[in-house]
C-alpha positions, 0 to 999 in steps of 0.5 A: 345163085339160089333164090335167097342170094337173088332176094337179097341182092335185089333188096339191097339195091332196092335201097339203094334206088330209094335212099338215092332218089330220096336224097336226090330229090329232097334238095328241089321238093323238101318234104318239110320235114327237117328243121330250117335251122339244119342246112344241107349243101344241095350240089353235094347232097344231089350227087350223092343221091345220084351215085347211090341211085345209080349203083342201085339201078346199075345192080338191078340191071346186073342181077336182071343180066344174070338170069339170061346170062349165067356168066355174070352171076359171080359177079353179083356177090362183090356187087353186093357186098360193094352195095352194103359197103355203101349203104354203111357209109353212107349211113354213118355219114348221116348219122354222124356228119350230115346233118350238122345244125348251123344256126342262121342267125334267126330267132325262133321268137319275135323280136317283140314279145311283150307280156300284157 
């Protein structure tokens, strides 16, 4: 693999770690930054940070593998390819499944607002 392919392949896992401990690590210490309104189901959020941030670190261990050992430099391409793979399902899922609002039955207002 040249440089450019290495690049790459590094950047995408990179994401991978990033994305994956963000989504991890949300549920125990939210940033605050998403409505309370929108409820995210935290055992299936982690294990989805989990498995992103695996395959991120596991493709970082593989790509770091490959510099001493030529013979798993053909095997870096389909790592890549299943890691863009990833990337794309997962964001689909977030744009179009994950943050489904569901209201929680409480009113954004007091219940007594009088006018004076």
């Amino acid at each position: 693999m040249d440089l450019l392919s290495y690049t790459f392949f590094y950047l995408v896992a990179m994401v991978l770690v990033f994305q994956g401990t963000h989504t991890f690590g949300e549920q125990s210490e939210p940033m605050g930054v998403v409505p309370e309104e929108v409820a995210q189901e935290s055992g299936k959020a982690r294990l989805r940070g989990g498995l992103l941030a695996a395959y991120g670190y596991l493709s970082i261990l593989v790509g770091l593998l490959s510099h001493a050992y030529v013979s798993l430099q053909p095997v870096l391409s389909s790592m890549m390819a299943v890691g863009l793979g990833l990337m794309a399902v997962y964001g689909l899922y977030v744009i179009f499944f994950n943050r489904m609002v569901q209201y929680l039955g409480v009113s954004a207002t007091p219940a007594d607002h009088h006018h004076h």
